[in-house]
N, CA, C and O atoms as CSV, one atom per row, in Angstrom:
chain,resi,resn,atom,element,x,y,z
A,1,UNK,N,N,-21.011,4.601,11.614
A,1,UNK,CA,C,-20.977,5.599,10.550
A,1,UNK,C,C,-19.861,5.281,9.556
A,1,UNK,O,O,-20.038,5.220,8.339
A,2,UNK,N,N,-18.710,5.085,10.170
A,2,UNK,CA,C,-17.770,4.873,9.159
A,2,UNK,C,C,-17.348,3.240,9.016
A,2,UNK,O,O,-17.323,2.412,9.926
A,3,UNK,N,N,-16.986,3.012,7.411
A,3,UNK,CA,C,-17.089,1.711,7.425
A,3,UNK,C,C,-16.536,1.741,5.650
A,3,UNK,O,O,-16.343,2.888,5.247
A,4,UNK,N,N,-16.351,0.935,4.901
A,4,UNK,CA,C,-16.441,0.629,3.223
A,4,UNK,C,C,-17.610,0.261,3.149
A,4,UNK,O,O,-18.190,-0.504,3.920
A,5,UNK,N,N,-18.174,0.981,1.870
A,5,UNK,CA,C,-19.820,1.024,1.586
A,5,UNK,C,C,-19.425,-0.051,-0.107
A,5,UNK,O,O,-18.791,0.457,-1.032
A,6,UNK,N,N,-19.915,-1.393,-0.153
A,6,UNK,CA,C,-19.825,-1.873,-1.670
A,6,UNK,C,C,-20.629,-1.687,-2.239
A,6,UNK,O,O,-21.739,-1.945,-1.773
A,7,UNK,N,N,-20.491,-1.098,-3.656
A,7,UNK,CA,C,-21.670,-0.514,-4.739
A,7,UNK,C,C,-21.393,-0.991,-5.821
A,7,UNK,O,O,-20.489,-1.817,-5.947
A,8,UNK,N,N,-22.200,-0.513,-6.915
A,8,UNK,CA,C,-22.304,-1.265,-7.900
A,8,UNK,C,C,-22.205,0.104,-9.036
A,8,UNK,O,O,-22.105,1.276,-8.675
A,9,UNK,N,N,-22.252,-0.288,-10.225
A,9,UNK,CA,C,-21.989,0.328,-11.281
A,9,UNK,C,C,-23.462,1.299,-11.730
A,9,UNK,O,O,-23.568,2.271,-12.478
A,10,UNK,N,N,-24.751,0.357,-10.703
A,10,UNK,CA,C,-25.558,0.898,-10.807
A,10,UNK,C,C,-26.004,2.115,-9.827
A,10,UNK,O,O,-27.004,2.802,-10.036
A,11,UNK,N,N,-25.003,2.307,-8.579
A,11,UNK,CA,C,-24.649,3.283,-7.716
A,11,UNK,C,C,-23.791,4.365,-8.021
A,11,UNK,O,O,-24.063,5.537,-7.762
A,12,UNK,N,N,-22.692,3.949,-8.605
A,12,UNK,CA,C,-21.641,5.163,-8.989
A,12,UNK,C,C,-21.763,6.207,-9.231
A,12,UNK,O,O,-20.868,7.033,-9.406
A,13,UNK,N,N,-22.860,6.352,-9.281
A,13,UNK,CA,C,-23.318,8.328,-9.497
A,13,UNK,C,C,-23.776,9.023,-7.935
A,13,UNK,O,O,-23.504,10.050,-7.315
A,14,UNK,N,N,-24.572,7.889,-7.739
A,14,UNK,CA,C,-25.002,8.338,-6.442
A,14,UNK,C,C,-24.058,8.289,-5.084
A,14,UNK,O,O,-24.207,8.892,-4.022
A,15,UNK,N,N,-23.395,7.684,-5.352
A,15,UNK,CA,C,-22.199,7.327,-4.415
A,15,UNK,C,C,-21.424,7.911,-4.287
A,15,UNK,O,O,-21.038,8.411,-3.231
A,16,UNK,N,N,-20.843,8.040,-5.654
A,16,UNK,CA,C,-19.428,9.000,-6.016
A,16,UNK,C,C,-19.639,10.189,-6.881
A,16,UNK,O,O,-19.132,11.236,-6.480
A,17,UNK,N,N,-20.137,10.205,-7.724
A,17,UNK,CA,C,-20.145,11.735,-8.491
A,17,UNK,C,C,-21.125,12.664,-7.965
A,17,UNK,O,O,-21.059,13.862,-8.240
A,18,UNK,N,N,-22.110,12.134,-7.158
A,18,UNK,CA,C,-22.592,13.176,-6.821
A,18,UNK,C,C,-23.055,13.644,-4.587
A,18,UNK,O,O,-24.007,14.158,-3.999
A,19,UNK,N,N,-21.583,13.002,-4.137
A,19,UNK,CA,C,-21.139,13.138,-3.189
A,19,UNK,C,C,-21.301,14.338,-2.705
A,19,UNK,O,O,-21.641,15.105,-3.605
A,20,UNK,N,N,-21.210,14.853,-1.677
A,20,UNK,CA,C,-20.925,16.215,-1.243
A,20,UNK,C,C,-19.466,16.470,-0.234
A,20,UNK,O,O,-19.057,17.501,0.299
A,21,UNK,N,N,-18.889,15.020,-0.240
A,21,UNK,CA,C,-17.418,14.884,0.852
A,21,UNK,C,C,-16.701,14.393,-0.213
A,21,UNK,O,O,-17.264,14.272,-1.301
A,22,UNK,N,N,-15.345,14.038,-0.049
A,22,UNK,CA,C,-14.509,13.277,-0.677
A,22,UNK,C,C,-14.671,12.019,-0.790
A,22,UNK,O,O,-14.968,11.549,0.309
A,23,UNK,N,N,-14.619,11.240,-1.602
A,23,UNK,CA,C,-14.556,9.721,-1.917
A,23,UNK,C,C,-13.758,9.418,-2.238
A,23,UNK,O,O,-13.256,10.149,-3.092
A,24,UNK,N,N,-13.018,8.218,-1.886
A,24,UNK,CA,C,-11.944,7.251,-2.512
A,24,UNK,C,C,-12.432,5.791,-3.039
A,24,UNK,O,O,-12.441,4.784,-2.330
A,25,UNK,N,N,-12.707,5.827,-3.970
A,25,UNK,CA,C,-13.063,4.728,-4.859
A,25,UNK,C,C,-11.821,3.309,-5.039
A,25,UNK,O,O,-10.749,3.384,-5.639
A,26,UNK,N,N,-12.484,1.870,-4.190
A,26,UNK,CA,C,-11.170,1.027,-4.178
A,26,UNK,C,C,-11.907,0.235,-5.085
A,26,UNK,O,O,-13.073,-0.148,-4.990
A,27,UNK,N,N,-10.938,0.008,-6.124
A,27,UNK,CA,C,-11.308,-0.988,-7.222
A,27,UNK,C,C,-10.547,-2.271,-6.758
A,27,UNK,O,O,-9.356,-2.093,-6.502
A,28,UNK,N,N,-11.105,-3.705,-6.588
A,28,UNK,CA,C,-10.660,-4.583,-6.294
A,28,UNK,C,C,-11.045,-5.724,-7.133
A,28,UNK,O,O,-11.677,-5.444,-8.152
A,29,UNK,N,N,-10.736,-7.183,-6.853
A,29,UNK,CA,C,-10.978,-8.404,-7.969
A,29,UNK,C,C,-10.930,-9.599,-6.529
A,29,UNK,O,O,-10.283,-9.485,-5.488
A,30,UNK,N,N,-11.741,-10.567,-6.902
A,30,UNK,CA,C,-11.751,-11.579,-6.183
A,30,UNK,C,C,-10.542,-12.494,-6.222
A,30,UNK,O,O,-10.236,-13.088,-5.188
A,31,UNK,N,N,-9.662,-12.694,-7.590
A,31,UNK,CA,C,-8.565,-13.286,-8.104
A,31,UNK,C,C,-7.397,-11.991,-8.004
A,31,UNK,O,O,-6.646,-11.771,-8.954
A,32,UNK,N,N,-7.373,-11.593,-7.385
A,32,UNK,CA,C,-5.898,-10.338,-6.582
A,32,UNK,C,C,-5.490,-10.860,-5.237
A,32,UNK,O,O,-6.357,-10.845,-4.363
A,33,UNK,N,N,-4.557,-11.220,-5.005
A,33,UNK,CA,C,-3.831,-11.176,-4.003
A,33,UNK,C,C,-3.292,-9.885,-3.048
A,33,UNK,O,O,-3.120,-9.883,-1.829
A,34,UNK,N,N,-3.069,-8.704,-4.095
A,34,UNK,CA,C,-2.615,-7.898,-3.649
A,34,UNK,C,C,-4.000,-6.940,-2.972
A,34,UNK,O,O,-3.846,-6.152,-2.039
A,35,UNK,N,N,-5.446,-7.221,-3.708
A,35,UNK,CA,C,-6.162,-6.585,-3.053
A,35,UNK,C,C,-6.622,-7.476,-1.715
A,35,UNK,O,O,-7.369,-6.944,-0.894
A,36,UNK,N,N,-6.201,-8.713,-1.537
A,36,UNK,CA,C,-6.800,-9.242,-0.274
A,36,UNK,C,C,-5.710,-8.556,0.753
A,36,UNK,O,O,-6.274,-8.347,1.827
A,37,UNK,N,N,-4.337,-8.139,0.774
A,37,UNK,CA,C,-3.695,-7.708,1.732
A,37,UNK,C,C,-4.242,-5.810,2.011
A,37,UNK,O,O,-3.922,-5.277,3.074
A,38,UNK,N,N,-4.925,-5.127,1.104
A,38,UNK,CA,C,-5.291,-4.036,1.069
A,38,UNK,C,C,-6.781,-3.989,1.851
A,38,UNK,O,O,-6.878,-2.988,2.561
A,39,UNK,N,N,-7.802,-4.748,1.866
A,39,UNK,CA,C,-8.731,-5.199,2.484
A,39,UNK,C,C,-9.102,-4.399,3.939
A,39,UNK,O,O,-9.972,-3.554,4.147
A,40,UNK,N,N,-7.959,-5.084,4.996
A,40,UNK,CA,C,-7.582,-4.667,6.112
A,40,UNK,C,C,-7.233,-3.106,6.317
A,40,UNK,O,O,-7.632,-2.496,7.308
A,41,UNK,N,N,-6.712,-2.705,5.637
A,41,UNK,CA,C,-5.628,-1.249,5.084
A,41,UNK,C,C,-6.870,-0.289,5.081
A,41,UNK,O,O,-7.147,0.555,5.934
A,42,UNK,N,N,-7.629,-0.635,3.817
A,42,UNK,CA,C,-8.886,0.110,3.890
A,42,UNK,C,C,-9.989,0.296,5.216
A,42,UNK,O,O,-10.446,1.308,5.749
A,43,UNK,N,N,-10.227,-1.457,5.533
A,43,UNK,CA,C,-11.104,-0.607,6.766
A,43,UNK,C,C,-10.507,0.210,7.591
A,43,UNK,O,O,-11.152,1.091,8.158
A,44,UNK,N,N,-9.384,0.070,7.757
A,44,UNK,CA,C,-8.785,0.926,9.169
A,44,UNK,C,C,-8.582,2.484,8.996
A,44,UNK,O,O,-8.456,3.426,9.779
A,45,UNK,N,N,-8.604,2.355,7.774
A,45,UNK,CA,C,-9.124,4.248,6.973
A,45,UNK,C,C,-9.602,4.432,7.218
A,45,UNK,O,O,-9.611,5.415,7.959
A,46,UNK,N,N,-11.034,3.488,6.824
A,46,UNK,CA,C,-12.262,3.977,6.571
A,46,UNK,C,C,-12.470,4.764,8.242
A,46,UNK,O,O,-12.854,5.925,8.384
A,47,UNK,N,N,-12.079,3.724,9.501
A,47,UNK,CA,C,-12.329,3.892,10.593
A,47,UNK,C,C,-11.813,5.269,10.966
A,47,UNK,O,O,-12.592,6.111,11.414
A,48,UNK,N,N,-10.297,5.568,10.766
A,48,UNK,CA,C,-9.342,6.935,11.071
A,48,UNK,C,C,-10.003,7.916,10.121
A,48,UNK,O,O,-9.790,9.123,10.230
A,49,UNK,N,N,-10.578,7.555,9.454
A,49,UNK,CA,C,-10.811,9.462,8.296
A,49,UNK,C,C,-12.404,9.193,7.719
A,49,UNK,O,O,-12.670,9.609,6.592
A,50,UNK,N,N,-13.531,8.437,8.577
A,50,UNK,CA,C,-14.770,8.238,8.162
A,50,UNK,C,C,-15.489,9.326,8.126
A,50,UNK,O,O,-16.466,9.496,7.396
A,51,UNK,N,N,-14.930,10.293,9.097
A,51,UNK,CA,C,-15.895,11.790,9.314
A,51,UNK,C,C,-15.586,12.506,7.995
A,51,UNK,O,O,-16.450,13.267,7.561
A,52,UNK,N,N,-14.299,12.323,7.224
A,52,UNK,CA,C,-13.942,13.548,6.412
A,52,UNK,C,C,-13.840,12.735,5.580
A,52,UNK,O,O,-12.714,13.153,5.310
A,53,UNK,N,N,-14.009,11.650,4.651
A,53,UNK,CA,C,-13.336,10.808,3.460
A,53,UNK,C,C,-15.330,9.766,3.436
A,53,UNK,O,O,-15.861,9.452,4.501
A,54,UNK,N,N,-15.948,9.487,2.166
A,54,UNK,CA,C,-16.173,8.231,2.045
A,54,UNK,C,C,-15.275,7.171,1.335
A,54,UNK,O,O,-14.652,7.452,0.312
A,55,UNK,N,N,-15.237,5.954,1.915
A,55,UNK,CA,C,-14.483,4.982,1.194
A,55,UNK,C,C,-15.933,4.301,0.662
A,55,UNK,O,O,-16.964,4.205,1.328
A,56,UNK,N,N,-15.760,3.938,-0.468
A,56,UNK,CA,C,-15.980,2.898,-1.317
A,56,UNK,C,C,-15.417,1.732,-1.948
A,56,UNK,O,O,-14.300,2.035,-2.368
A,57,UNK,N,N,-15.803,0.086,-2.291
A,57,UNK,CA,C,-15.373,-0.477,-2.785
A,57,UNK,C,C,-16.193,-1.251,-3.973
A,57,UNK,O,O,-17.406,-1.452,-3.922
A,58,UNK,N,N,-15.442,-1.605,-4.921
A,58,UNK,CA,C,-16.110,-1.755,-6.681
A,58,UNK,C,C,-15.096,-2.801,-6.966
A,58,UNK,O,O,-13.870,-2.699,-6.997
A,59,UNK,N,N,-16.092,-4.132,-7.226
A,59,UNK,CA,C,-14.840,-5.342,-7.531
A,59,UNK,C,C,-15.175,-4.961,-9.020
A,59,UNK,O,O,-16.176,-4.279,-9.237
A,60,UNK,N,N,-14.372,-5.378,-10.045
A,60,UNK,CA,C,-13.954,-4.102,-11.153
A,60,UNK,C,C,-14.577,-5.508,-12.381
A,60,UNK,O,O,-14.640,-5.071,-13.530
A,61,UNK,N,N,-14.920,-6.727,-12.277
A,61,UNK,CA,C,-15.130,-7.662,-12.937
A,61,UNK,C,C,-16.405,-7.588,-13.117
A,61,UNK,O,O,-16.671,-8.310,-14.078
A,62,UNK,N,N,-17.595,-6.966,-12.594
A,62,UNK,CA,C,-19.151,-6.841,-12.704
A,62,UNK,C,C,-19.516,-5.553,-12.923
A,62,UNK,O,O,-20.654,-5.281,-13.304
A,63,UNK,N,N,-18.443,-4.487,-12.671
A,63,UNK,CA,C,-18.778,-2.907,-12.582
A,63,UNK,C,C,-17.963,-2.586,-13.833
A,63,UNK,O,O,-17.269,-1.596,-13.603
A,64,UNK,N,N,-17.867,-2.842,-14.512
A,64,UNK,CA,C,-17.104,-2.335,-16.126
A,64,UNK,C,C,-17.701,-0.924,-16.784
A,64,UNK,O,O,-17.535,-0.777,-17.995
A,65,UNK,N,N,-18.159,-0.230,-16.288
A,65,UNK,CA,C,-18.489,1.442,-16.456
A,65,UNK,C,C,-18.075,1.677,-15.853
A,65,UNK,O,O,-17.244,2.366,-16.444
A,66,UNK,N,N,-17.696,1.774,-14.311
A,66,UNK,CA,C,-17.019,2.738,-13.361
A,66,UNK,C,C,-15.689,2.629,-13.408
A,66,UNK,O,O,-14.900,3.493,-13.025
A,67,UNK,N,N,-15.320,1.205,-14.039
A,67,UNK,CA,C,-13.781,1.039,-14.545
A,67,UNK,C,C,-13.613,1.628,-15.753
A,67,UNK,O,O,-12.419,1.895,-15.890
A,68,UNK,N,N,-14.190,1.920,-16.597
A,68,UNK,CA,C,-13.795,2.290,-17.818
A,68,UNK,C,C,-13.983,4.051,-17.055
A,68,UNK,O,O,-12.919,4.386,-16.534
A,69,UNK,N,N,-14.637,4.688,-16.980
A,69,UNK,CA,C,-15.273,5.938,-16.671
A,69,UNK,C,C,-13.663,6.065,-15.360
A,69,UNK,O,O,-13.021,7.054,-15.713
A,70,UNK,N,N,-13.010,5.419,-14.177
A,70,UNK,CA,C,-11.831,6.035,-14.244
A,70,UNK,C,C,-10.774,5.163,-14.080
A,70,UNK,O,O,-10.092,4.939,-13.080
A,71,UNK,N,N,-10.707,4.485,-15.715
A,71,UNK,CA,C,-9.576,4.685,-17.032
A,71,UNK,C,C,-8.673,3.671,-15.883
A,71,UNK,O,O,-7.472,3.794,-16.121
A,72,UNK,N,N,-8.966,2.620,-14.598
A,72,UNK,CA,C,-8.108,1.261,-14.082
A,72,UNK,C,C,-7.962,0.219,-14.815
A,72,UNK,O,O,-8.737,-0.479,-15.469
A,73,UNK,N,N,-7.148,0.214,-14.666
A,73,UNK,CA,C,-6.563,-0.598,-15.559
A,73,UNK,C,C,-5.324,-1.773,-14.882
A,73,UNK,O,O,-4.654,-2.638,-15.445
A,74,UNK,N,N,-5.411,-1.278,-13.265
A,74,UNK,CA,C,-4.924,-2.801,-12.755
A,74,UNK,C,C,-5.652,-2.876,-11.334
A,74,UNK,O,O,-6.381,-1.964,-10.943
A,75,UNK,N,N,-5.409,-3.982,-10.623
A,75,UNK,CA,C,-5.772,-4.066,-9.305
A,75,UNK,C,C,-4.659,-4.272,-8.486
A,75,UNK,O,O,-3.603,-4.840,-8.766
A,76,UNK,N,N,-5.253,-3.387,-6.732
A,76,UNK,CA,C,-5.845,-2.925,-6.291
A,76,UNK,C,C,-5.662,-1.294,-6.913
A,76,UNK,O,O,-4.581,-0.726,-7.062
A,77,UNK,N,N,-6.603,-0.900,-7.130
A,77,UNK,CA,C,-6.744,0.727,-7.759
A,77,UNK,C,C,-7.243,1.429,-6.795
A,77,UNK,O,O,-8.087,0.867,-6.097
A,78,UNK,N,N,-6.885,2.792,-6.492
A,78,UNK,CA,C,-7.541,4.229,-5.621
A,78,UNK,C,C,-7.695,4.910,-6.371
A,78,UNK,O,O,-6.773,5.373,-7.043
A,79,UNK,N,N,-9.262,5.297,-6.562
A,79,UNK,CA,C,-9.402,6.473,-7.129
A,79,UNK,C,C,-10.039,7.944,-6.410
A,79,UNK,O,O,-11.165,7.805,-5.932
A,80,UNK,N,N,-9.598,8.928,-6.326
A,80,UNK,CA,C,-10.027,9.866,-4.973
A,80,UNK,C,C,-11.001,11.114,-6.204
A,80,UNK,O,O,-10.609,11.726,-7.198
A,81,UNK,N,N,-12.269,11.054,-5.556
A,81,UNK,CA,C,-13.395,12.024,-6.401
A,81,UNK,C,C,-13.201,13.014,-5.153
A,81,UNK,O,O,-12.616,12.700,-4.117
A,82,UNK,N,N,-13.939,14.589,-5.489
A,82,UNK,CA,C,-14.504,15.582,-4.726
A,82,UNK,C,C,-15.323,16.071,-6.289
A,82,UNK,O,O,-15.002,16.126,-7.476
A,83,UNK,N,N,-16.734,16.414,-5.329
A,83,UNK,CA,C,-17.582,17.141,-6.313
A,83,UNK,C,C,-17.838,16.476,-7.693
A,83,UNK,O,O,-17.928,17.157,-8.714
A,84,UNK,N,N,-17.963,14.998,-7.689
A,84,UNK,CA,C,-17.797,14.383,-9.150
A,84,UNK,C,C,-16.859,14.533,-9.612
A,84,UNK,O,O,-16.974,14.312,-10.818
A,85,UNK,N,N,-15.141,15.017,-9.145
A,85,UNK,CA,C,-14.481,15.119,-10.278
A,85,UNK,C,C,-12.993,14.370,-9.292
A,85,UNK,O,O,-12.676,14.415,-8.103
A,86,UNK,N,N,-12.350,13.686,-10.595
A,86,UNK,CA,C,-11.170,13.110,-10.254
A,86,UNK,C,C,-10.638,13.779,-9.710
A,86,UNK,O,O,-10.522,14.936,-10.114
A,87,UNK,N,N,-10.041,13.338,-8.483
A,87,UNK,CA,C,-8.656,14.544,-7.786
A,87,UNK,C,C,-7.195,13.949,-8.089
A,87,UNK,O,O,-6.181,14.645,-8.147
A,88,UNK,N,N,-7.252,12.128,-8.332
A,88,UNK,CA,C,-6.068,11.429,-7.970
A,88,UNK,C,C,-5.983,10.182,-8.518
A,88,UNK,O,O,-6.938,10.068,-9.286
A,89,UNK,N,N,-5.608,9.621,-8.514
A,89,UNK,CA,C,-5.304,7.767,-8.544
A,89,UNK,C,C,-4.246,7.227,-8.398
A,89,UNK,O,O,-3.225,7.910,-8.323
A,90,UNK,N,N,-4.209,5.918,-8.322
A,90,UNK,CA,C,-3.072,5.354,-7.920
A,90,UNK,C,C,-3.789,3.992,-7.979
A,90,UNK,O,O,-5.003,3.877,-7.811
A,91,UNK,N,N,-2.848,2.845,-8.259
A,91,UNK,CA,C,-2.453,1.063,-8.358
A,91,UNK,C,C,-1.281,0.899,-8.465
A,91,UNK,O,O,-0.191,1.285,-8.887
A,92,UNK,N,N,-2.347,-0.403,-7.503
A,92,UNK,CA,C,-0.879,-1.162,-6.874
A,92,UNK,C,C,-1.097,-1.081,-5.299
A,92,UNK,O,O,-1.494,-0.019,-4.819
A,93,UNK,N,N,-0.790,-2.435,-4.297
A,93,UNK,CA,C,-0.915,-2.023,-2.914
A,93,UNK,C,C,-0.284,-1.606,-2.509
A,93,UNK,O,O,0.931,-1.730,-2.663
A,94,UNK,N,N,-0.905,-0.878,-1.764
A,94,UNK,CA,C,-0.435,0.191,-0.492
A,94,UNK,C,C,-0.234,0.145,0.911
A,94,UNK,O,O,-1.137,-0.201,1.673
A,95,UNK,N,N,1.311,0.594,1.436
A,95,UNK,CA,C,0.939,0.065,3.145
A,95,UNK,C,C,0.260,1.142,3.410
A,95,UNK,O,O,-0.007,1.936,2.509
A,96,UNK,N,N,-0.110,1.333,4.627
A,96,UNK,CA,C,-1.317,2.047,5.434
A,96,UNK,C,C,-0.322,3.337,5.311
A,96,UNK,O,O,-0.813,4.219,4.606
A,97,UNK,N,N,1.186,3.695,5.930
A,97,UNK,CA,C,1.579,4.801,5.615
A,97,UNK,C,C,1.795,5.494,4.551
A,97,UNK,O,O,2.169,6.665,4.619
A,98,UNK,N,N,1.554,4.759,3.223
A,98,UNK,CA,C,1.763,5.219,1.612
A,98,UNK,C,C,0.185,5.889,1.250
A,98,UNK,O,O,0.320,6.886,0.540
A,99,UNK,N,N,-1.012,5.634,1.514
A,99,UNK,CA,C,-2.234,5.638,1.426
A,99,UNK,C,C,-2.703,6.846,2.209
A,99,UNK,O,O,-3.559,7.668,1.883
A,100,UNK,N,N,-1.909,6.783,3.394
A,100,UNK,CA,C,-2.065,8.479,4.436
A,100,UNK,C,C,-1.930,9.254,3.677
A,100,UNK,O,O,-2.687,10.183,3.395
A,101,UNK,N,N,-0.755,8.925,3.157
A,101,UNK,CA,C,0.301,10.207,2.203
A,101,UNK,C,C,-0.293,10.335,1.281
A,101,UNK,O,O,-0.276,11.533,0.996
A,102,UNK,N,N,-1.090,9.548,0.292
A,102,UNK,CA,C,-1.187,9.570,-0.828
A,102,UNK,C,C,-2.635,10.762,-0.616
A,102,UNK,O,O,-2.931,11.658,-1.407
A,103,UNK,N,N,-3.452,10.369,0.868
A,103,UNK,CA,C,-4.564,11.126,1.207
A,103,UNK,C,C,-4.673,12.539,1.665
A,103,UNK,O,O,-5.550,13.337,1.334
A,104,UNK,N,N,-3.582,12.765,2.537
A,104,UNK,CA,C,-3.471,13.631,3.310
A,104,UNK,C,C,-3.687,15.453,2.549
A,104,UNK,O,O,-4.390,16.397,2.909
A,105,UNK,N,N,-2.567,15.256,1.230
A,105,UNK,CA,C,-2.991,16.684,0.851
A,105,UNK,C,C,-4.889,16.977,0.893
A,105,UNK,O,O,-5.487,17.925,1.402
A,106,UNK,N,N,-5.397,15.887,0.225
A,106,UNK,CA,C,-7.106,16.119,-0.168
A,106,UNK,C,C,-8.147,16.355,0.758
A,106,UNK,O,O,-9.270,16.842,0.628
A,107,UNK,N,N,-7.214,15.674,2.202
A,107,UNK,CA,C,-7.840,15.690,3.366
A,107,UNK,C,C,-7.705,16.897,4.126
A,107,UNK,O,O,-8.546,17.167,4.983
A,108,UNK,N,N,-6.826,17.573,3.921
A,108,UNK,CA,C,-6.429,19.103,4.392
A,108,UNK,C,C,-6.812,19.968,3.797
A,108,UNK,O,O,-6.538,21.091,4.223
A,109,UNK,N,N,-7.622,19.839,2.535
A,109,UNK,CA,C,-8.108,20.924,1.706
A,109,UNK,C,C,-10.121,20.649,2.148
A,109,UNK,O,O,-11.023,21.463,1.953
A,110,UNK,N,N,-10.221,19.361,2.705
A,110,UNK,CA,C,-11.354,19.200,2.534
A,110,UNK,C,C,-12.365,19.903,3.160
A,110,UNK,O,O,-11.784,20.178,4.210
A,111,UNK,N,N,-13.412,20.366,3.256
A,111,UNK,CA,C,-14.322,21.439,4.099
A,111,UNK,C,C,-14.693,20.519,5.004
A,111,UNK,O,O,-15.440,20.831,5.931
């Protein structure tokens, strides 16, 4: 069940805006270094908070609507939706305890 789901620009609605859980949208690039050390980081989310969080990932070089639509502008990027609507963001990698934190309020509000 839980896992990073990769989509496309031609998914992003269905994926993320019109979700019924929380999503965290990881914008990544094949030429990032910093997203190959985030990689790992993410699945192990995905694994700890799969019941209450979807993770997603969007390499940001073929998906240029879902990057423009939320406004990244570097890599590795988090972007956290509920109900179609931005809750959060953040770039730049993250250790696994910065990414809890960064989650945790959205995850405590979540139904």
């Amino acid at each position: 069940m839980a896992g990073v789901t990769v989509i496309t620009d031609a998914e992003f609605e269905s994926q993320v805006l019109s979700a019924s859980k929380l999503v965290l949208v990881y914008f990544w690039a094949s030429w990032c270094g910093p997203c190959r050390l985030m990689s790992p980081i993410m699945n192990g989310i995905a694994e700890t908070y799969g019941d209450r969080l979807s993770i997603v990932k969007m390499e940001v070089d073929p998906n240029p609507e879902a990057v423009a639509t939320c406004g990244v502008e570097g890599v590795p990027a988090l972007v956290l939706f509920r109900d179609g609507q931005q809750l959060d963001a953040t770039e730049g990698a993250l250790p696994r305890q910065k990414l809890e934190e960064f989650l945790a309020n959205h995850l405590s509000s979540a139904a």
